[in-house]
NUVEX-231123 format. One record per residue: residue number from 1; residue in one letter; x, y, z of N, C-alpha, C in turn. Coordinates in Angstrom, 1 decimal. Layout:
# NUVEX-231123
SITE,seq,type,n.east,n.north,n.up,ca.east,ca.north,ca.up,c.east,c.north,c.up
SITE,NUM,a,X,Y,Z,X,Y,Z,X,Y,Z
...
***
This chain:
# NUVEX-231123
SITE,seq,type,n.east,n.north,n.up,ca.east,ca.north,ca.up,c.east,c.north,c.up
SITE,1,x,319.6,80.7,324.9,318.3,80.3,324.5,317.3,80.4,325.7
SITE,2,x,316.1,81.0,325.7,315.2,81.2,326.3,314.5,80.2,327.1
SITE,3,x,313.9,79.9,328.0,313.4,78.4,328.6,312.0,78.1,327.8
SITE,4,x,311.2,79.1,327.1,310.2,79.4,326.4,310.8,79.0,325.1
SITE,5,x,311.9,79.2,324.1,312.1,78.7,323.5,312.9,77.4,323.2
SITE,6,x,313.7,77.1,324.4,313.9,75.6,324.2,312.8,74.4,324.7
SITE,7,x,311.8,75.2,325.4,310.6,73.9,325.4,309.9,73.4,324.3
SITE,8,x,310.2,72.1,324.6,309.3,71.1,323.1,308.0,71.6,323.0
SITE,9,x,307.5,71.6,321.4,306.4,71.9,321.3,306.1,70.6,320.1
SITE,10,x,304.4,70.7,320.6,304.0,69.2,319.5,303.7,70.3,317.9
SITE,11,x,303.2,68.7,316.9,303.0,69.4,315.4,302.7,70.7,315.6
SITE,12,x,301.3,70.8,315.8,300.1,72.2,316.1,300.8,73.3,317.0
SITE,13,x,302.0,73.1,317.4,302.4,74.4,318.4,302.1,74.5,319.8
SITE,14,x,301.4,73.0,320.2,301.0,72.9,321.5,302.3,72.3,322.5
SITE,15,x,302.5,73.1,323.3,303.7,72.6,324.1,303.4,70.9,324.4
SITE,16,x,304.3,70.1,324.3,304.6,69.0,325.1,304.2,68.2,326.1
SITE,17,x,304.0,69.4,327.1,303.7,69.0,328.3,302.2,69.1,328.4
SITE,18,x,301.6,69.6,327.8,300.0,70.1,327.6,299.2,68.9,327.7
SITE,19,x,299.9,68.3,326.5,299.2,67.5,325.8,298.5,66.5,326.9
SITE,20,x,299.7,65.6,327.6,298.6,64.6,328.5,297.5,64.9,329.2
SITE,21,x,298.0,66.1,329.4,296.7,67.0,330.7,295.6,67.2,329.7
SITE,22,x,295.6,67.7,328.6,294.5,67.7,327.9,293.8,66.3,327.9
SITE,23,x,294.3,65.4,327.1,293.9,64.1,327.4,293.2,63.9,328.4
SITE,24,x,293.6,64.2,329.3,292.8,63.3,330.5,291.6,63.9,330.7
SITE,25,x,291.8,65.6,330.6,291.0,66.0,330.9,289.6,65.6,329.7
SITE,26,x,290.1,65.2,329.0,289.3,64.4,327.8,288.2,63.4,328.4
SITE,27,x,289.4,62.5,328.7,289.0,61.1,328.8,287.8,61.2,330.3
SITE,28,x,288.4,62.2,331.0,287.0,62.5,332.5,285.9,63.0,331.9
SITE,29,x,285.6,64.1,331.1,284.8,64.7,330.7,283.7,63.4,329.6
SITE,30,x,284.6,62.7,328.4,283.9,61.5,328.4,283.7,60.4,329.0
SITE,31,x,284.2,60.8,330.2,283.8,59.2,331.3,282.3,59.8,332.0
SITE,32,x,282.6,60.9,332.2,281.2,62.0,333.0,279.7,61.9,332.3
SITE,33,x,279.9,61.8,331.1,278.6,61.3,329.9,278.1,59.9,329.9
SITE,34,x,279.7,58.9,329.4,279.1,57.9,329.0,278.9,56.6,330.8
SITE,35,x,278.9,57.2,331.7,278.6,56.1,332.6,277.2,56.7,333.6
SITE,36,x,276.6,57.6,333.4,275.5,57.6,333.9,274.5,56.8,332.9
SITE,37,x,274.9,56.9,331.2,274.4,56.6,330.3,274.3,54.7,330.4
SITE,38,x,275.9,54.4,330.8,275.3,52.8,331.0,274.6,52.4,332.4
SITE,39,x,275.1,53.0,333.5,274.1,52.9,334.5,272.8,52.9,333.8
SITE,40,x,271.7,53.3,333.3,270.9,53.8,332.8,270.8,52.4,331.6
SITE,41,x,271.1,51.7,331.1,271.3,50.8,330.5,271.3,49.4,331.1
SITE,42,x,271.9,49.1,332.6,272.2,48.4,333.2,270.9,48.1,334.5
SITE,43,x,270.1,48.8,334.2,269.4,49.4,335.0,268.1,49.0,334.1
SITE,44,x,268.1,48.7,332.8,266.7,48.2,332.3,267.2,47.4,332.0
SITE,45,x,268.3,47.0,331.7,268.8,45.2,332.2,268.1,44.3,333.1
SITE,46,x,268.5,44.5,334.0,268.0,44.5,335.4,266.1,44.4,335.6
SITE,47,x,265.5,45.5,335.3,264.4,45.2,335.1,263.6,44.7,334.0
SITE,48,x,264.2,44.3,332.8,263.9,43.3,332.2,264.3,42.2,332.6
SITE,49,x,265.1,41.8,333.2,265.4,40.1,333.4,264.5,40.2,335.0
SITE,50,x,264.5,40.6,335.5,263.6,40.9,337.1,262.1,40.4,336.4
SITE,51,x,261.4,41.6,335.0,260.0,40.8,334.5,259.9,39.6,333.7
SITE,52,x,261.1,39.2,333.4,261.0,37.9,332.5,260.6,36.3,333.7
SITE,53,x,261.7,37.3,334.4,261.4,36.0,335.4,260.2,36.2,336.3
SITE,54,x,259.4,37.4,336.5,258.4,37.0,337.1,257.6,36.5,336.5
SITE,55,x,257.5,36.4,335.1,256.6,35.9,334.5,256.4,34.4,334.1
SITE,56,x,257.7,33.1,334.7,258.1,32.2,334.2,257.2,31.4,334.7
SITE,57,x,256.6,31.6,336.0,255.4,30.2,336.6,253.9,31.1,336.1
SITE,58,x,253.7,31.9,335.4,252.2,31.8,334.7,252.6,31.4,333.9
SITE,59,x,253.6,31.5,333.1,254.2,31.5,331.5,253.8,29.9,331.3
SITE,60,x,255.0,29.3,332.4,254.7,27.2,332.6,253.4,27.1,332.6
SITE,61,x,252.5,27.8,333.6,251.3,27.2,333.5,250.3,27.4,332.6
SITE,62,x,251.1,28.0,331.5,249.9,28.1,330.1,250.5,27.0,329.3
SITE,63,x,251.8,26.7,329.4,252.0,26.3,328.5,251.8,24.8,329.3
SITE,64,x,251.4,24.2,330.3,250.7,22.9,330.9,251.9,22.3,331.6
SITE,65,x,252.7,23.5,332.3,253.7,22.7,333.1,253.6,22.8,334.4
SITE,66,x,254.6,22.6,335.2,254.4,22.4,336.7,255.7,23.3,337.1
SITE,67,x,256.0,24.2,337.1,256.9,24.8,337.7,257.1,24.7,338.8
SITE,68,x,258.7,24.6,339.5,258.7,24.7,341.3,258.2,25.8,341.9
SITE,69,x,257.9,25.2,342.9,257.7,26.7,343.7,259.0,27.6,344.2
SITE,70,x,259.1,28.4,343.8,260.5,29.7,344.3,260.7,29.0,346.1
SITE,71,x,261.8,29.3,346.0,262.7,28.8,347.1,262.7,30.0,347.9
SITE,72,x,261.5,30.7,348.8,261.8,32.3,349.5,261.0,31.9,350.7
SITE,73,x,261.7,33.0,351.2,261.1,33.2,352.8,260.5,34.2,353.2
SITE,74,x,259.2,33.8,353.6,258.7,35.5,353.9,258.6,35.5,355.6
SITE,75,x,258.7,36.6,355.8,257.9,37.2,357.1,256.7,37.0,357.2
SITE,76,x,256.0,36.4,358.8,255.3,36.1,359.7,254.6,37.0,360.2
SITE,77,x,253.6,37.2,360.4,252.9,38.1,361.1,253.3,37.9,362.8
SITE,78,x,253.1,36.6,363.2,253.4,36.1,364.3,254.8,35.3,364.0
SITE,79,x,255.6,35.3,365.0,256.5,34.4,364.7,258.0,34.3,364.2
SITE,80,x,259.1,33.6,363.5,259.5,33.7,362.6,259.4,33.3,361.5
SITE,81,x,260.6,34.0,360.5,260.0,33.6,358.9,259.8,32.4,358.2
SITE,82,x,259.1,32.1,357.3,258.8,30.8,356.9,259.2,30.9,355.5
SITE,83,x,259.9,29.5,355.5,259.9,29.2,354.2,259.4,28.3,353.1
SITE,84,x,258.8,28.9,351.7,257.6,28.3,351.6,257.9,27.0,350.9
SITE,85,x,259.7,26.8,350.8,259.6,24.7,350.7,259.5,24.3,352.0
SITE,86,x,259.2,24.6,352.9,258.8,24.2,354.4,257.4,23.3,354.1
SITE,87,x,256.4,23.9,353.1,255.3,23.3,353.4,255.6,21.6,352.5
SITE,88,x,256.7,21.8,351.6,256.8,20.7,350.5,256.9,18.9,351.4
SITE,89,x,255.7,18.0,351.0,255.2,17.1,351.4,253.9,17.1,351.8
SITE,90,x,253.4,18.7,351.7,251.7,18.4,351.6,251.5,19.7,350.6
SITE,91,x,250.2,19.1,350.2,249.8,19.9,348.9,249.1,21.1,349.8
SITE,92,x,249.3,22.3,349.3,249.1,23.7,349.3,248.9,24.5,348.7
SITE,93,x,247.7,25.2,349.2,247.0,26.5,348.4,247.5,27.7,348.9
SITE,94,x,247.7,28.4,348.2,248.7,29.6,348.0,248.3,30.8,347.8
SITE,95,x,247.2,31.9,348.9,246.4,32.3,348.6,247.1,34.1,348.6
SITE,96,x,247.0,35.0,347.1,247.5,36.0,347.4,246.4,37.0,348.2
SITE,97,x,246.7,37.8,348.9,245.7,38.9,349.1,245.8,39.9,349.6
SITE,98,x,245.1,40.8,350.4,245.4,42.6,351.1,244.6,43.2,351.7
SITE,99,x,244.2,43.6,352.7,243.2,44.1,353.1,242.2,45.2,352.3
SITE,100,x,243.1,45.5,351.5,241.7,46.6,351.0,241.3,45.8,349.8
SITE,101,x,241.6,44.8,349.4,240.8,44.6,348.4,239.3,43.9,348.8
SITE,102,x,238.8,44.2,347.7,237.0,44.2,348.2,237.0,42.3,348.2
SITE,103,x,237.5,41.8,346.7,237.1,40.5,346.0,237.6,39.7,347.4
SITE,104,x,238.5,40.2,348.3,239.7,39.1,349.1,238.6,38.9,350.3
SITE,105,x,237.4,39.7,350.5,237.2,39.8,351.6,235.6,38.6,351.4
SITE,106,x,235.8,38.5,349.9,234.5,37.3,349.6,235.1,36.1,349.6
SITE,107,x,236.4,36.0,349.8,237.3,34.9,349.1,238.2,34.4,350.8
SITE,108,x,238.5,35.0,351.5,238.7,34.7,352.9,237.4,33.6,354.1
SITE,109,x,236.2,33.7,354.0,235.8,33.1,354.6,235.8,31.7,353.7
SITE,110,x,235.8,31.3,352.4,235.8,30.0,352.0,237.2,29.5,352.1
SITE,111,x,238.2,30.2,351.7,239.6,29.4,352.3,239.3,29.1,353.6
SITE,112,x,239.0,29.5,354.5,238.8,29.2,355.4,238.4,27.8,355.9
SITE,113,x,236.7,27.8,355.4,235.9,26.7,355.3,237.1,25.4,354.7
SITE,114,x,237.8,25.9,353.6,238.1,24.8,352.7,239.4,23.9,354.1
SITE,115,x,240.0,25.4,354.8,241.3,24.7,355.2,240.9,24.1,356.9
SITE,116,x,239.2,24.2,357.3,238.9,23.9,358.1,238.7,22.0,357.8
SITE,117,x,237.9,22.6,356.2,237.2,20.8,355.8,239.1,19.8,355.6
SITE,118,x,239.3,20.1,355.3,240.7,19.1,354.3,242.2,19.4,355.4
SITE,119,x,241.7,20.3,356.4,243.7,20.0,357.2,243.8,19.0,357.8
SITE,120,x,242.6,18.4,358.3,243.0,16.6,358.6,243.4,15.9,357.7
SITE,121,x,243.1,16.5,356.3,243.9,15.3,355.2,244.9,15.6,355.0
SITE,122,x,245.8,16.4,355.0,247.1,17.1,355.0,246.7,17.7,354.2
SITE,123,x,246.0,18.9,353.7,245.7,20.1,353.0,246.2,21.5,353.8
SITE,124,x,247.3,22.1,353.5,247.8,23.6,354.2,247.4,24.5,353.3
SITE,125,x,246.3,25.4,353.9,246.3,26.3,353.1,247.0,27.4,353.8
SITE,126,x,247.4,28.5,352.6,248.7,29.7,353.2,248.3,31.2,352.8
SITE,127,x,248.4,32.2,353.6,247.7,33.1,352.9,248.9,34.0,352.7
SITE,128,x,248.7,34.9,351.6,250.5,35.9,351.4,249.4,37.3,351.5
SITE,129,x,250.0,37.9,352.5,249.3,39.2,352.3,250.1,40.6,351.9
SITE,130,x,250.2,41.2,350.5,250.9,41.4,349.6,250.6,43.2,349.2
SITE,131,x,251.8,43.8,349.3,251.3,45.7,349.5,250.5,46.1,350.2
SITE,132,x,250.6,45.8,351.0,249.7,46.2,352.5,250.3,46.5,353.9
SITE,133,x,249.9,46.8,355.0,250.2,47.6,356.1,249.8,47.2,356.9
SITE,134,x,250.4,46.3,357.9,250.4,45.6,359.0,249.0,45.8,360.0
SITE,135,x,249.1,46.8,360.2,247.5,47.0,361.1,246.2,46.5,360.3
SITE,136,x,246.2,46.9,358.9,244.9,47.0,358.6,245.0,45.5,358.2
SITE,137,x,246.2,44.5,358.0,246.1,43.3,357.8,245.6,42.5,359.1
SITE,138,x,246.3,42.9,359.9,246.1,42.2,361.2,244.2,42.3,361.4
SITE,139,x,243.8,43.6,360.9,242.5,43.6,361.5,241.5,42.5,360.5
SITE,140,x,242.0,42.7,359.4,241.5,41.9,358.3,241.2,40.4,358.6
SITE,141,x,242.3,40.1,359.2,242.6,38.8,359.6,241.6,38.6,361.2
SITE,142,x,241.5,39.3,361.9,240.7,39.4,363.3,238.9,39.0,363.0
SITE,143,x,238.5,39.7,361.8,237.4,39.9,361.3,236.8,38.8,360.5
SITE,144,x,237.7,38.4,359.9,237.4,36.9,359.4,237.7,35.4,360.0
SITE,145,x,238.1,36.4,360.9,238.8,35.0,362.1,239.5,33.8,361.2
SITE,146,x,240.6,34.5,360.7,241.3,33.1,359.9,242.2,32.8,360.8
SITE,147,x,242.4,31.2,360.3,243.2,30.5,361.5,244.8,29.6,360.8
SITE,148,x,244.3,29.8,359.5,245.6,29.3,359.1,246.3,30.1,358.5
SITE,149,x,247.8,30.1,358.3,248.7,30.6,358.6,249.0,31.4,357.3
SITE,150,x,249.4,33.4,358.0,249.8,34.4,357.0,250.9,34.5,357.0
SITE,151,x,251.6,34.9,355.6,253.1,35.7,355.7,253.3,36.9,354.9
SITE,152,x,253.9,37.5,355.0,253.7,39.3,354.5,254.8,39.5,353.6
SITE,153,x,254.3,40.0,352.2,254.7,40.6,351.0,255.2,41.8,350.7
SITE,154,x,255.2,42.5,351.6,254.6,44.1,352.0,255.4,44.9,350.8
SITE,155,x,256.4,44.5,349.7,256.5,45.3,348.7,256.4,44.7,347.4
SITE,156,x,255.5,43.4,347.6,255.1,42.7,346.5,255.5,42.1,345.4
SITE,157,x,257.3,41.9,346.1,258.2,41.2,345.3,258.0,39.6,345.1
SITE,158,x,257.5,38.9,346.1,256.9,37.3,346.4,256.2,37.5,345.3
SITE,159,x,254.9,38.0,344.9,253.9,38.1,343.8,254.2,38.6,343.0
SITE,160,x,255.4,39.4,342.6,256.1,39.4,341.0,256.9,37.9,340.9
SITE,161,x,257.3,37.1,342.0,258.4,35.6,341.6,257.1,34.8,341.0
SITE,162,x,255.9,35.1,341.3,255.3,34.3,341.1,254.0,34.6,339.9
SITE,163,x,254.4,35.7,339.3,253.8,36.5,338.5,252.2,36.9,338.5
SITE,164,x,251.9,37.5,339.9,251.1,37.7,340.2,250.4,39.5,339.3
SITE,165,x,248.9,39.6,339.1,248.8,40.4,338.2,247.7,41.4,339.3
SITE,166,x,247.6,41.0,340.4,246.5,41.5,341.2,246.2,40.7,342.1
SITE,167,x,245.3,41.2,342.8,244.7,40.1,344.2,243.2,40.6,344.2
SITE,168,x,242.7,39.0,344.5,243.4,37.7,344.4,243.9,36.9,343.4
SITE,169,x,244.8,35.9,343.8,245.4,35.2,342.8,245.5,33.8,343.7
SITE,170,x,245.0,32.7,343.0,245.8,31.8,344.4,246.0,30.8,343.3
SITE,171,x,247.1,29.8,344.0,247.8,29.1,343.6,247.9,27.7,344.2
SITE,172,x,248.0,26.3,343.3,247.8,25.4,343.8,249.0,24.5,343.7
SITE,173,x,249.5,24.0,345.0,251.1,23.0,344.8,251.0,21.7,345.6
SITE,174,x,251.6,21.4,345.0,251.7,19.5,345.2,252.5,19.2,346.0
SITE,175,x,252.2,18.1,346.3,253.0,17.6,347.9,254.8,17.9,347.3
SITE,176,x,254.9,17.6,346.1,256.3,17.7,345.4,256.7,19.3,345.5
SITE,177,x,256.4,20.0,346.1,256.6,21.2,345.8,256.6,22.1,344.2
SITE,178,x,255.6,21.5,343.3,255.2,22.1,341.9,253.9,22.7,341.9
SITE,179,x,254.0,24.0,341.3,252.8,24.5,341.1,252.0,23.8,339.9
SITE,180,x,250.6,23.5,340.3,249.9,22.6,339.3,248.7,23.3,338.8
SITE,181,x,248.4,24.6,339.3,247.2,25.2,338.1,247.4,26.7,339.3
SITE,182,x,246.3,27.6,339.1,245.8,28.7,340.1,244.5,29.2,339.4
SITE,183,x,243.8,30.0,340.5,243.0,30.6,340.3,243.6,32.6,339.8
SITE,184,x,243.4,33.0,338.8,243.8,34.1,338.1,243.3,35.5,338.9
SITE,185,x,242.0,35.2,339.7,241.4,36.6,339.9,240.5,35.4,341.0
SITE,186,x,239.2,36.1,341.6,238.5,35.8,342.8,237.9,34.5,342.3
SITE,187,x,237.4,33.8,343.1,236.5,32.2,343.2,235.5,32.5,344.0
SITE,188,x,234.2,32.9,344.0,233.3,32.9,345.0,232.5,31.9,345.2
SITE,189,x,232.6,30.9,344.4,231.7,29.7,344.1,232.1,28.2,345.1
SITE,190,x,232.0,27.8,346.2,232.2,26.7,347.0,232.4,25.7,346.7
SITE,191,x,231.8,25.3,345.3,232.0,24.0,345.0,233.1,23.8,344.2
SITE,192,x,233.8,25.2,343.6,235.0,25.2,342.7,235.8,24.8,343.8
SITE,193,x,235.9,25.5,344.6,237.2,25.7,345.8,237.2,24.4,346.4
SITE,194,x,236.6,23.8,346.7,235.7,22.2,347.4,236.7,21.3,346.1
SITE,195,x,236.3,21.8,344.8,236.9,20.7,343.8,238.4,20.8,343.0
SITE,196,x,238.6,22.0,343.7,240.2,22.2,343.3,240.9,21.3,344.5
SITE,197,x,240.4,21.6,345.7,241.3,20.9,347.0,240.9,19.6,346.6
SITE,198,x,239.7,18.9,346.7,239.9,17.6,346.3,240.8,17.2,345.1
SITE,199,x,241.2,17.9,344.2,242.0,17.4,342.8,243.1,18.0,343.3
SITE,200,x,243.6,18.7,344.1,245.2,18.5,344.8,245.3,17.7,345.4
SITE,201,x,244.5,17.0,346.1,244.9,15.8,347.3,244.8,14.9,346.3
SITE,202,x,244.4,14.4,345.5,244.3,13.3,344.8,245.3,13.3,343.8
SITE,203,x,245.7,14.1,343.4,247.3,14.5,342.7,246.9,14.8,341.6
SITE,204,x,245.9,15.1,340.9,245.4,15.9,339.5,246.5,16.1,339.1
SITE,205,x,246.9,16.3,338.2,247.7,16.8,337.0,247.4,18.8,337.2
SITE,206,x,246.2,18.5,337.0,246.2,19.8,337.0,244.8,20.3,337.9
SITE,207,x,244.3,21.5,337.9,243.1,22.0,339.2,242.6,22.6,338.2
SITE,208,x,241.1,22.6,338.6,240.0,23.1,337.3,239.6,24.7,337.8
***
């Protein structure tokens, strides 16, 4: 007998030995399709639970709650990084911004004013400067001669935790470290800004 005729052969005529190698070569060829395809799945996973949760502290504050403030640290212009339950035991305005925006540049000298009138009462105001580029912040900052204290967002992940939609956005938190209202877009008006800080120091419920 022949070595060709005494080798096993399956039902179909396919030698024996074939078979597993086929298989495998099976099971690669569908492993080569279906895992870029769940990558690709796992991947808007991922960025849907990433937007759900940026959206959770505007979401509270429609619906009249007080969300904590996120537990992060950002980078310092000067310095090292801060962390923003560092500020928790004085109420704090939480100002987003960036050098090229036009609205930030009407809205920087009254933070200002505000954090000059109220830091003897324990009022900290904080400024987050958010998709922007170090030089032109730094000069931003030179120009307006601000004096209280910046930290840098530079790929604008701090302002998605905190579901920010643009700049400006600022945000108002209580000595407890909870966010208690914000401003949505710019404030040019003095007396609003004047009456939001007084209704954080006083512990408002909420800021008008």
């Amino acid at each position: 007998m022949t070595k060709e005729a005494a080798e096993v052969r399956t039902q179909d005529g396919e030698p024996a030995a074939v078979r597993p190698a086929r298989r495998k070569r099976l099971w690669v060829a569908r492993a080569g399709v279906l895992l870029p395809v769940l990558a690709v799945l796992a991947l808007l996973a991922t960025v849907t639970m990433r937007h759900q949760h940026s959206l959770v502290i505007s979401a509270a504050l429609a619906r009249g709650e007080t969300p904590a403030v996120p537990d992060l640290t950002l980078a310092a212009f000067d310095g090292p990084p801060v962390s923003l339950r560092a500020f928790v035991g004085h109420p704090v305005v939480l100002n987003f911004w960036a050098s090229w925006c036009i609205p930030c540049r009407d809205e920087a000298p009254l933070l200002e004013g505000i954090s000059h009138e109220f830091r003897s009462r324990g009022l900290s105001v904080v400024g987050v400067d958010t998709q922007d580029l170090v030089a032109p912040a730094r000069a931003f900052l030179e120009k307006f001669v601000i004096t209280y204290p910046n930290l840098r967002d530079p790929d604008g992940s701090v302002g998605r935790e905190f579901g920010t939609t643009g700049v400006p956005e600022t945000f108002f938190i209580d000595r407890e470290g909870r966010v208690r209202g914000k401003f949505p877009g710019a404030e040019v008006r003095p007396a609003v800004w004047r009456a939001a800080a007084l209704g954080l120091l006083s512990g408002h419920a909420h800021v008008p």
